[in-house]
N, C-alpha and C positions, 0 to 999 in steps of 0.2 A: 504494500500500500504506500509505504513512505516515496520508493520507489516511482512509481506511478505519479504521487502527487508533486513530486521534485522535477521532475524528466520529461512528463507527456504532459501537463499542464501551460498552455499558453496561450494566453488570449491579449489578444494586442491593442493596445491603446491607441484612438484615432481621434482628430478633432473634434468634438461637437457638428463639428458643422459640417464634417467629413460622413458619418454615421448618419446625422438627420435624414438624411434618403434612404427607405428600408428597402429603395431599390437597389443599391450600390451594389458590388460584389463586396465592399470592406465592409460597409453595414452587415450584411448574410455571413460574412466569413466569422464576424465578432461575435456575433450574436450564436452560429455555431458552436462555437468554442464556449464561451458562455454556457449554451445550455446542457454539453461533454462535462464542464466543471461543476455542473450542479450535479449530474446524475453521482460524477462521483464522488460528490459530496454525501450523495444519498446513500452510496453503496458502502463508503468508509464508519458511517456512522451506524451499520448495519451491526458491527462489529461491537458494536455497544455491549457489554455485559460477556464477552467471548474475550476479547482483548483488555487489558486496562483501559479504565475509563480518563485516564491520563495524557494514552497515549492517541484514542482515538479521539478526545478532545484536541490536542498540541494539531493531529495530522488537520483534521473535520474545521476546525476555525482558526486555530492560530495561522496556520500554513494555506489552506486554501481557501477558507472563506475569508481572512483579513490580508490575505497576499493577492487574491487574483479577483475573487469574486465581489469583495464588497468597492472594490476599484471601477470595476463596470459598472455596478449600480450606481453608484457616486458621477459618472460621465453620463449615465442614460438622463435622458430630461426628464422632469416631473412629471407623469402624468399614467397612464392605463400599463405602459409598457413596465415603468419602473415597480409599479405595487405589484405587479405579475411576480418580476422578478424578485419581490421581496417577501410575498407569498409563497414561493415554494421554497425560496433557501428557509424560511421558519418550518415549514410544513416536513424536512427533513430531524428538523432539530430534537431528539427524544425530548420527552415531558417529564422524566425523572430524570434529568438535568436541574429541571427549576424545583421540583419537591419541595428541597429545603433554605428556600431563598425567600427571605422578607420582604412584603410588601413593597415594590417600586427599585427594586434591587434588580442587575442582572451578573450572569458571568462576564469574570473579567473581559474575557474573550470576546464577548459581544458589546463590549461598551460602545465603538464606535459603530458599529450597525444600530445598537438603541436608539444614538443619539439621529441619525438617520432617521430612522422610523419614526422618533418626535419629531420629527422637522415635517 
């Protein structure tokens, strides 16, 4: 896994204004890549409760959702496409993660997608 998320993870960073056209081939290639980083995002944290919950935290956000993926959401514009993509990276995320987290609290790890998602 670590593997995979070091090596075959790359999704490239293009202007704003480069991307606004979901006809582009840059827009389709990003947006590819992008949605490759979510599945395996989904597939890493599968391992939930099989592997340490440490490590597949560090792989699942430290490394690919705050290295590659919360980057792309941060560049997409406000609007139907960004909350898509902000819906399913949560929609991945276990719920016995937050079990034991007080009210308005989140993991480290997610502090800057929080602050995202309040915005």
């Amino acid at each position: 896994m670590k593997k995979s998320v070091e090596e075959d993870v790359f999704i490239p960073l293009y202007p704003k204004s480069t991307v606004e056209d979901k006809a582009s081939l840059r827009s389709k290639f990003q947006e590819r890549r992008f949605w490759s980083a979510v599945k395996l995002l989904s597939n890493v944290v599968l391992w939930d409760g099989i592997v340490q919950e440490d490590k597949v935290r560090d792989l699942g956000l430290s490394k690919l959702l705050n290295r590659y993926l919360l980057l792309n959401i941060l560049n997409t514009p406000l609007g139907l496409d960004n909350i898509q993509k902000c819906n399913k990276v949560v929609a991945c995320l276990p719920e016995r993660w937050f079990q034991d987290l007080k009210g308005g609290s989140t993991l480290p790890e997610l502090r800057n997608f929080s602050q995202h998602l309040l915005q």
